[in-house]
N, C-alpha and C positions, 0 to 999 in steps of 0.2 A: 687430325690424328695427334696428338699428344707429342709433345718431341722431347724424348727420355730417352734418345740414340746421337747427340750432336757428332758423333766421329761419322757418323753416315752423310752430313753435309758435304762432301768434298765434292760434288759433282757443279761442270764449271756453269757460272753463269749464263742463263739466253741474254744476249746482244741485240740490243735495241734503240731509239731515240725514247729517251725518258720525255715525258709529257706534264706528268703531275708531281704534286708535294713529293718532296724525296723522302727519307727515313728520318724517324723521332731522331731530336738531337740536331739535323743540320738546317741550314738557313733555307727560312721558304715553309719546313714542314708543315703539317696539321692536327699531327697529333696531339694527345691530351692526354697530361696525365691525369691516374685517377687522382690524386690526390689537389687536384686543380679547387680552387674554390667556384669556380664557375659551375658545378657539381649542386644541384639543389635536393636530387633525389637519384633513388637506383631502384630501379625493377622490384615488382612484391609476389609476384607472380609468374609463375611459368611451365605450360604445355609440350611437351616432346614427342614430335614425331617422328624415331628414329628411322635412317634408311639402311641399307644393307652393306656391310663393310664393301664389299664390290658389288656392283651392280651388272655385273654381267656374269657373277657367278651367286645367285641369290639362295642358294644351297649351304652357303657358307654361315649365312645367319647375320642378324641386325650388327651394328656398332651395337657395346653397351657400357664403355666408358661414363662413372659419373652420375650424377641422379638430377634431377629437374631444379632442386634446390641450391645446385651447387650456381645458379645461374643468377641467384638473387642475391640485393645486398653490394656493395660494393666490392671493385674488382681486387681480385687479391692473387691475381697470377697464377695459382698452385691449383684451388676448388672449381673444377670444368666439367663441364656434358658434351660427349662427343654427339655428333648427328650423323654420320654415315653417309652416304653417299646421296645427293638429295633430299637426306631429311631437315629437319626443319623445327625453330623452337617460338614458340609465340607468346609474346614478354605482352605482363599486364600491370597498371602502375596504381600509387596511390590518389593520384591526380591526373587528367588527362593532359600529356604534351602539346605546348601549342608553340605557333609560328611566332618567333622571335626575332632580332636581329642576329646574325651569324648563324652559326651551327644551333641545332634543338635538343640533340641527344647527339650521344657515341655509343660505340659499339666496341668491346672486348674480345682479343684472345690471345693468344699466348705463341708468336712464330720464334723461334731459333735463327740468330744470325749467323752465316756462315761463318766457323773460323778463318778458314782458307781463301773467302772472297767477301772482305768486311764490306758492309752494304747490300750484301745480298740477304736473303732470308728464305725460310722455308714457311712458306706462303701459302696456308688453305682457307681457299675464300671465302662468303657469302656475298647472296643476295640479300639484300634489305626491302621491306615493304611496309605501309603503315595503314591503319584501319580505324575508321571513328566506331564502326560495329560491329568488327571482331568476325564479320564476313567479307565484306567488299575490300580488298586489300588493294595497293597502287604500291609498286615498285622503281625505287629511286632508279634514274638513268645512268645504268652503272658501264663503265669502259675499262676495256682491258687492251692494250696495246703490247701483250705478252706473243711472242712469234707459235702459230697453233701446225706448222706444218710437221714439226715432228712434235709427240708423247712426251712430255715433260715425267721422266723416271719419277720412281716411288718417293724419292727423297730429295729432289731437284730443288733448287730456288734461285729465286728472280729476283729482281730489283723492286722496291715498293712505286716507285715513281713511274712502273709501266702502268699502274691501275687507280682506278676513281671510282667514288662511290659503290666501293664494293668493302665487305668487314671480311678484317684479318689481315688488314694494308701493313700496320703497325707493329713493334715490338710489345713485350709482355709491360703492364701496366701502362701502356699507353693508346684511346682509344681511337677509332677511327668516324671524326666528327659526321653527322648527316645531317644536311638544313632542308628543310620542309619548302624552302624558296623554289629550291630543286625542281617541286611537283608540279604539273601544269595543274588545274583548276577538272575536276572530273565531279560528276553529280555523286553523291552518296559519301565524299569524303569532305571534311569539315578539318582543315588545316591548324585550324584554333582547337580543336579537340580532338586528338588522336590518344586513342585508349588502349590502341594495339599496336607491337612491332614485331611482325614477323621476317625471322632469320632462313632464309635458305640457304646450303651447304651447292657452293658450287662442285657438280661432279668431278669436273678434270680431266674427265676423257674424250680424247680427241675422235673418238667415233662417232659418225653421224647419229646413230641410233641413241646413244649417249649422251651425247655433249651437251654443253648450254651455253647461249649467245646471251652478249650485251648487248646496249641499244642501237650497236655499231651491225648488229649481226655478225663479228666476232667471237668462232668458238673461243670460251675461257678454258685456257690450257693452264691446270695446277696440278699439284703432285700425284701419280695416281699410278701405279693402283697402291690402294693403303688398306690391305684386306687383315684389318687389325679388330681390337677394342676398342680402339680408342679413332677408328676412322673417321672423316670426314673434320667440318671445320667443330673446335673446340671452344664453344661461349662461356665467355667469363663472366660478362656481365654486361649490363645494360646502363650508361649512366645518364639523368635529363636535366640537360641547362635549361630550359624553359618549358613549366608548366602553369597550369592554371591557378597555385597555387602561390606561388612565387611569380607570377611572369611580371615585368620591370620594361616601358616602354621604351627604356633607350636616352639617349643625347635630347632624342626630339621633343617640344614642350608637346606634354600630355593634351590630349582630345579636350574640348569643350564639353565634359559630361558632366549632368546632374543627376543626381536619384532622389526623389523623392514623394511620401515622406521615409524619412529613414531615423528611429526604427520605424516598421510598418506592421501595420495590421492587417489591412486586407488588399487594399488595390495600389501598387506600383508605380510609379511615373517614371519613362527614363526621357532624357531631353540631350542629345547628340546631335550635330551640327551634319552627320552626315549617318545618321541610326538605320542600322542591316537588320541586326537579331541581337534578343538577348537572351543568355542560359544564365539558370542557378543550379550552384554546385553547393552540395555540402562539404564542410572543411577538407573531410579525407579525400575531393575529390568525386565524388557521385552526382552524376548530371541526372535533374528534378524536376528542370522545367526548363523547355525552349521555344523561345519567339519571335516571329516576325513583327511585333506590334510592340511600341514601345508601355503603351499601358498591361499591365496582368495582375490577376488576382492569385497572390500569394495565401491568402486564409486558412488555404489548407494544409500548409507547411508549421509544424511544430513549431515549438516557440525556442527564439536560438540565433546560432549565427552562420552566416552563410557568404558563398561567395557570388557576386556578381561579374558575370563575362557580357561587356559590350560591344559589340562591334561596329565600330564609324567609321564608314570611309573604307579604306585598307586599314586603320590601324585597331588596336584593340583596348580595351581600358578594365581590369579587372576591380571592382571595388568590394569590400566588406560591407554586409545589413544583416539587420538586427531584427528579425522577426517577432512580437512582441504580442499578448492581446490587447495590451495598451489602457 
Protein backbone atom coordinates (compact mmCIF):
# COMPACT_ATOMS: atom_id res chain seq x y z
CA UNK A 1 0.00 0.00 0.00
CA UNK A 2 1.38 3.37 -0.74
CA UNK A 3 2.22 5.20 2.56
CA UNK A 4 0.93 8.88 1.99
CA UNK A 5 -0.54 8.74 5.83
CA UNK A 6 2.98 8.78 7.91
CA UNK A 7 0.85 10.27 11.03
CA UNK A 8 -0.73 6.82 11.05
CA UNK A 9 2.74 5.00 11.99
CA UNK A 10 2.40 5.47 15.72
CA UNK A 11 1.57 2.02 16.57
CA UNK A 12 4.28 0.43 18.75
CA UNK A 13 6.73 -1.77 17.50
CA UNK A 14 6.41 -6.11 17.65
CA UNK A 15 9.40 -6.99 20.04
CA UNK A 16 11.75 -9.58 18.82
CA UNK A 17 15.51 -11.06 18.57
CA UNK A 18 16.49 -9.36 15.42
CA UNK A 19 18.39 -12.06 13.28
CA UNK A 20 19.18 -10.42 9.86
CA UNK A 21 20.76 -7.12 8.16
CA UNK A 22 19.26 -4.29 10.21
CA UNK A 23 18.06 -0.95 8.29
CA UNK A 24 19.69 1.04 5.13
CA UNK A 25 22.20 3.29 6.88
CA UNK A 26 23.35 1.10 9.87
CA UNK A 27 26.45 -1.29 10.30
CA UNK A 28 25.85 -4.83 8.80
CA UNK A 29 23.06 -3.58 6.40
CA UNK A 30 22.30 -5.03 2.74
CA UNK A 31 20.76 -2.73 1.25
CA UNK A 32 21.37 -0.92 -2.13
CA UNK A 33 21.12 2.04 -3.21
CA UNK A 34 19.81 2.69 -6.48
CA UNK A 35 22.13 4.85 -7.44
CA UNK A 36 25.02 2.14 -6.59
CA UNK A 37 27.20 1.47 -9.67
CA UNK A 38 26.95 -2.11 -9.10
CA UNK A 39 23.51 -1.51 -11.05
CA UNK A 40 24.35 -2.79 -14.75
CA UNK A 41 20.55 -2.77 -15.74
CA UNK A 42 16.81 -2.33 -14.59
CA UNK A 43 13.68 -4.31 -15.71
CA UNK A 44 12.16 -3.63 -19.55
CA UNK A 45 9.28 -5.43 -19.00
CA UNK A 46 6.50 -6.15 -16.69
CA UNK A 47 3.20 -8.38 -16.26
CA UNK A 48 0.52 -7.59 -13.32
CA UNK A 49 -1.47 -9.78 -11.66
CA UNK A 50 -3.26 -7.62 -9.41
CA UNK A 51 -5.09 -9.13 -6.16
CA UNK A 52 -7.92 -7.91 -4.21
CA UNK A 53 -7.36 -5.04 -1.83
CA UNK A 54 -8.59 -7.60 0.99
CA UNK A 55 -8.85 -10.86 0.42
CA UNK A 56 -11.44 -11.91 2.45
CA UNK A 57 -13.73 -9.28 1.29
CA UNK A 58 -13.31 -9.70 -2.67
CA UNK A 59 -16.50 -7.69 -3.24
CA UNK A 60 -14.39 -4.74 -2.65
CA UNK A 61 -12.45 -5.03 -5.82
CA UNK A 62 -8.66 -5.40 -7.09
CA UNK A 63 -5.83 -2.88 -5.88
CA UNK A 64 -5.38 -0.44 -8.76
CA UNK A 65 -2.63 1.74 -7.80
CA UNK A 66 -0.10 2.52 -10.76
CA UNK A 67 0.37 0.94 -14.15
CA UNK A 68 2.81 -2.01 -15.07
CA UNK A 69 5.24 0.59 -16.31
CA UNK A 70 5.71 2.39 -13.41
CA UNK A 71 7.88 -0.87 -12.51
CA UNK A 72 10.46 -0.43 -15.20
CA UNK A 73 13.63 1.56 -15.55
CA UNK A 74 15.29 2.51 -12.60
CA UNK A 75 14.02 2.94 -9.04
CA UNK A 76 12.74 6.40 -8.39
CA UNK A 77 10.68 6.12 -5.05
CA UNK A 78 7.48 8.05 -6.23
CA UNK A 79 6.50 5.75 -9.82
CA UNK A 80 4.76 2.31 -8.23
CA UNK A 81 2.23 -0.57 -9.02
CA UNK A 82 0.45 -1.73 -6.23
CA UNK A 83 -0.38 -5.68 -6.19
CA UNK A 84 -3.11 -6.27 -3.69
CA UNK A 85 -3.29 -8.87 -1.68
CA UNK A 86 -1.35 -11.89 -3.37
CA UNK A 87 -0.99 -10.46 -6.46
CA UNK A 88 1.84 -10.61 -8.20
CA UNK A 89 4.35 -8.83 -10.87
CA UNK A 90 6.59 -10.78 -13.29
CA UNK A 91 9.71 -8.57 -14.39
CA UNK A 92 11.37 -9.42 -17.87
CA UNK A 93 14.95 -8.11 -18.76
CA UNK A 94 17.07 -7.06 -21.51
CA UNK A 95 19.59 -9.65 -20.87
CA UNK A 96 19.14 -12.76 -18.91
CA UNK A 97 20.35 -12.44 -14.99
CA UNK A 98 23.02 -14.77 -14.12
CA UNK A 99 24.85 -16.28 -10.95
CA UNK A 100 27.52 -14.06 -9.81
CA UNK A 101 29.59 -13.32 -6.83
CA UNK A 102 27.30 -11.60 -3.99
CA UNK A 103 23.88 -10.42 -4.60
CA UNK A 104 22.44 -10.82 -8.59
CA UNK A 105 19.67 -8.35 -8.52
CA UNK A 106 17.52 -6.21 -5.90
CA UNK A 107 14.23 -5.45 -5.48
CA UNK A 108 12.35 -2.11 -4.79
CA UNK A 109 9.74 -0.39 -2.77
CA UNK A 110 9.02 2.26 -0.95
CA UNK A 111 8.20 1.45 3.29
CA UNK A 112 7.86 4.70 5.78
CA UNK A 113 9.93 4.77 8.76
CA UNK A 114 8.28 5.19 11.87
CA UNK A 115 8.61 8.75 13.30
CA UNK A 116 7.73 7.75 16.80
CA UNK A 117 10.00 4.40 16.78
CA UNK A 118 13.01 5.29 14.44
CA UNK A 119 14.15 1.90 13.00
CA UNK A 120 10.91 0.61 12.63
CA UNK A 121 9.05 0.76 9.29
CA UNK A 122 5.98 0.06 7.68
CA UNK A 123 6.79 -3.17 6.06
CA UNK A 124 4.79 -4.87 3.02
CA UNK A 125 6.50 -7.71 1.88
CA UNK A 126 7.03 -9.94 -0.97
CA UNK A 127 7.85 -13.16 -2.12
CA UNK A 128 10.56 -13.40 -4.81
CA UNK A 129 11.04 -16.28 -7.26
CA UNK A 130 13.00 -16.57 -10.47
CA UNK A 131 12.32 -18.48 -13.91
CA UNK A 132 14.77 -19.34 -17.06
CA UNK A 133 11.18 -19.93 -18.94
CA UNK A 134 8.94 -17.66 -17.58
CA UNK A 135 6.78 -21.02 -16.31
CA UNK A 136 8.74 -23.19 -13.89
CA UNK A 137 9.39 -20.43 -11.24
CA UNK A 138 11.75 -21.30 -7.67
CA UNK A 139 11.27 -19.19 -4.76
CA UNK A 140 14.07 -17.73 -2.75
CA UNK A 141 14.11 -19.29 1.02
CA UNK A 142 12.60 -16.42 2.48
CA UNK A 143 12.35 -16.09 6.75
CA UNK A 144 10.43 -13.97 8.83
CA UNK A 145 11.00 -13.98 12.50
CA UNK A 146 8.03 -11.28 12.86
CA UNK A 147 5.77 -12.60 16.16
CA UNK A 148 2.40 -13.98 14.01
CA UNK A 149 0.27 -14.63 17.33
CA UNK A 150 -1.47 -11.53 17.07
CA UNK A 151 -2.73 -9.40 13.59
CA UNK A 152 -0.25 -7.05 12.87
CA UNK A 153 -2.94 -3.55 12.45
CA UNK A 154 -3.42 -1.87 9.23
CA UNK A 155 -0.63 0.38 9.56
CA UNK A 156 1.68 -1.53 12.05
CA UNK A 157 5.62 -1.80 11.64
CA UNK A 158 8.40 -3.86 12.45
CA UNK A 159 11.78 -3.84 12.54
CA UNK A 160 13.75 -4.80 9.04
CA UNK A 161 16.21 -7.12 10.78
CA UNK A 162 13.26 -9.66 11.65
CA UNK A 163 13.05 -10.65 7.96
CA UNK A 164 15.30 -12.31 5.03
CA UNK A 165 14.97 -12.73 1.73
CA UNK A 166 11.77 -11.23 1.40
CA UNK A 167 11.27 -7.56 -0.83
CA UNK A 168 10.12 -4.51 0.79
CA UNK A 169 12.95 -5.09 3.84
CA UNK A 170 14.41 -1.73 3.07
CA UNK A 171 13.72 1.96 2.89
CA UNK A 172 12.50 3.94 -0.28
CA UNK A 173 15.49 3.97 -2.86
CA UNK A 174 17.11 1.39 -1.21
CA UNK A 175 16.99 -2.26 -2.71
CA UNK A 176 16.62 -5.44 -1.15
CA UNK A 177 19.61 -7.61 -2.52
CA UNK A 178 18.68 -11.41 -3.80
CA UNK A 179 21.67 -13.90 -4.68
CA UNK A 180 20.84 -16.78 -6.82
CA UNK A 181 23.61 -18.77 -4.45
CA UNK A 182 20.43 -18.95 -2.37
CA UNK A 183 18.68 -21.58 -4.76
CA UNK A 184 19.45 -25.17 -4.45
CA UNK A 185 20.06 -26.72 -7.85
CA UNK A 186 16.21 -27.89 -9.33
CA UNK A 187 15.94 -29.28 -13.04
CA UNK A 188 14.22 -26.70 -15.49
CA UNK A 189 16.07 -23.68 -13.78
CA UNK A 190 19.45 -22.60 -15.33
CA UNK A 191 21.03 -20.26 -12.54
CA UNK A 192 23.29 -18.61 -15.42
CA UNK A 193 20.13 -17.57 -17.07
CA UNK A 194 17.23 -16.38 -15.41
CA UNK A 195 14.87 -14.36 -17.74
CA UNK A 196 12.11 -13.99 -15.15
CA UNK A 197 11.46 -12.49 -11.53
CA UNK A 198 8.46 -12.88 -10.17
CA UNK A 199 7.18 -10.66 -7.29
CA UNK A 200 4.47 -12.06 -4.84
CA UNK A 201 2.72 -9.64 -2.34
CA UNK A 202 2.78 -11.38 0.94
CA UNK A 203 -0.91 -11.27 2.32
CA UNK A 204 -0.34 -10.38 6.03
CA UNK A 205 -3.03 -12.08 7.40
CA UNK A 206 -2.80 -14.11 10.21
CA UNK A 207 -5.73 -16.50 9.30
CA UNK A 208 -5.09 -19.83 8.45
CA UNK A 209 -7.20 -19.67 5.24
CA UNK A 210 -5.25 -16.71 4.43
CA UNK A 211 -1.93 -16.43 5.47
CA UNK A 212 1.45 -17.36 3.80
CA UNK A 213 4.45 -19.15 5.40
CA UNK A 214 8.36 -18.90 4.84
CA UNK A 215 10.63 -21.59 4.58
CA UNK A 216 10.35 -21.70 8.40
CA UNK A 217 6.56 -22.56 8.11
CA UNK A 218 6.16 -19.20 9.83
CA UNK A 219 2.93 -17.29 9.01
CA UNK A 220 4.36 -13.84 7.65
CA UNK A 221 2.43 -11.30 9.73
CA UNK A 222 2.57 -7.59 7.71
CA UNK A 223 0.25 -4.90 7.87
CA UNK A 224 -3.20 -5.82 6.94
CA UNK A 225 -6.01 -5.23 6.24
CA UNK A 226 -5.01 -2.48 3.72
CA UNK A 227 -8.52 -2.39 1.71
CA UNK A 228 -7.23 0.51 -0.32
CA UNK A 229 -5.67 1.48 -4.11
CA UNK A 230 -2.99 1.22 -3.46
CA UNK A 231 -3.02 -2.31 -1.34
CA UNK A 232 -0.63 -4.76 -1.04
CA UNK A 233 3.35 -4.54 -1.65
CA UNK A 234 4.18 -1.49 -4.02
CA UNK A 235 7.22 -2.40 -6.79
CA UNK A 236 9.40 0.08 -7.73
CA UNK A 237 11.56 -1.44 -9.61
CA UNK A 238 13.78 -4.27 -10.40
CA UNK A 239 17.69 -3.49 -10.51
CA UNK A 240 20.58 -6.43 -11.95
CA UNK A 241 24.11 -6.55 -10.94
CA UNK A 242 24.92 -9.55 -12.88
CA UNK A 243 23.84 -10.35 -16.27
CA UNK A 244 24.69 -12.00 -19.24
CA UNK A 245 25.72 -9.08 -20.71
CA UNK A 246 27.88 -7.58 -18.29
CA UNK A 247 28.69 -10.47 -16.02
CA UNK A 248 32.51 -10.05 -14.70
CA UNK A 249 34.13 -13.29 -12.93
CA UNK A 250 35.24 -11.65 -9.93
CA UNK A 251 38.99 -11.59 -7.97
CA UNK A 252 39.23 -15.27 -9.22
CA UNK A 253 41.66 -15.76 -12.55
CA UNK A 254 39.28 -16.44 -15.28
CA UNK A 255 38.53 -20.24 -16.57
CA UNK A 256 40.90 -21.68 -19.20
CA UNK A 257 38.55 -20.96 -22.16
CA UNK A 258 39.25 -20.84 -25.86
CA UNK A 259 36.84 -20.21 -28.66
CA UNK A 260 37.68 -20.85 -31.76
CA UNK A 261 37.63 -19.89 -34.80
CA UNK A 262 36.60 -16.52 -33.93
CA UNK A 263 35.22 -14.66 -36.23
CA UNK A 264 33.38 -17.85 -37.29
CA UNK A 265 31.53 -19.13 -40.13
CA UNK A 266 30.01 -22.19 -39.59
CA UNK A 267 31.17 -24.77 -36.95
CA UNK A 268 32.41 -23.48 -33.32
CA UNK A 269 34.98 -25.00 -31.04
CA UNK A 270 34.91 -24.19 -27.44
CA UNK A 271 37.94 -25.82 -25.19
CA UNK A 272 37.25 -25.37 -21.18
CA UNK A 273 39.14 -27.31 -18.67
CA UNK A 274 36.10 -28.35 -17.10
CA UNK A 275 33.03 -27.55 -20.25
CA UNK A 276 29.04 -27.98 -19.03
CA UNK A 277 27.04 -26.20 -21.86
CA UNK A 278 27.37 -23.44 -23.99
CA UNK A 279 24.43 -20.60 -25.10
CA UNK A 280 24.50 -17.63 -27.61
CA UNK A 281 22.86 -14.71 -26.80
CA UNK A 282 22.37 -11.82 -28.96
CA UNK A 283 23.59 -8.50 -27.64
CA UNK A 284 20.09 -7.39 -26.29
CA UNK A 285 20.16 -10.54 -24.42
CA UNK A 286 18.15 -13.31 -26.56
CA UNK A 287 19.22 -16.88 -26.00
CA UNK A 288 19.68 -18.74 -29.86
CA UNK A 289 21.43 -21.51 -29.27
CA UNK A 290 22.17 -23.99 -26.24
CA UNK A 291 24.58 -26.79 -25.72
CA UNK A 292 25.91 -29.60 -24.26
CA UNK A 293 28.76 -30.25 -26.87
CA UNK A 294 31.48 -28.07 -27.04
CA UNK A 295 31.61 -28.18 -30.91
CA UNK A 296 28.06 -26.27 -33.02
CA UNK A 297 27.19 -25.05 -36.03
CA UNK A 298 26.50 -21.45 -35.92
CA UNK A 299 25.90 -21.01 -39.94
CA UNK A 300 22.67 -20.23 -39.31
CA UNK A 301 23.04 -17.09 -37.27
CA UNK A 302 23.24 -13.80 -39.17
CA UNK A 303 26.25 -12.22 -39.62
CA UNK A 304 27.11 -9.95 -36.47
CA UNK A 305 27.89 -10.13 -33.02
CA UNK A 306 27.17 -12.04 -30.35
CA UNK A 307 27.59 -13.12 -26.93
CA UNK A 308 29.07 -16.32 -25.87
CA UNK A 309 28.03 -18.15 -22.19
CA UNK A 310 30.37 -20.83 -21.06
CA UNK A 311 30.03 -22.80 -18.40
CA UNK A 312 33.22 -24.71 -16.79
CA UNK A 313 33.22 -26.17 -13.66
CA UNK A 314 31.01 -24.02 -11.48
CA UNK A 315 32.25 -20.94 -12.98
CA UNK A 316 31.16 -19.11 -15.98
CA UNK A 317 33.03 -17.22 -18.66
CA UNK A 318 30.96 -14.81 -21.05
CA UNK A 319 32.91 -13.91 -24.26
CA UNK A 320 32.05 -11.86 -27.51
CA UNK A 321 32.06 -13.61 -31.58
CA UNK A 322 31.82 -12.43 -34.48
CA UNK A 323 29.66 -14.34 -36.84
CA UNK A 324 31.04 -13.55 -40.32
CA UNK A 325 30.68 -15.46 -43.89
CA UNK A 326 34.20 -15.17 -44.03
Amino acid sequence: MRKILSIFLVLLPLLSVAQFAPPAGQEGTTAMSADSSAFVAWATGCVVERGPKRIDRPEQGVASYGVEADALGKADDTLLVSLGDGGNAVLTFASPICNGPGPDFAVFENPLESAQHPGTYFLELAFVEVSSDGEHFVRFPAYSNIPYETQMGSFGCTDPSLVHNLAGKYAPHYGTPFDLEDLEDEAGLDKQSITHVRVVDVVGCIRPEYATYDVQDHIVNDPWPTPFESSGFDLDAVGVIHDVAHYQVGERPEPMVTVAPNPVADQLHVEAEQFVSLAVYSVAGQPLLVSESPLVDVSFLPDGLYLLRVVDGDRTVVKKIIKTKL
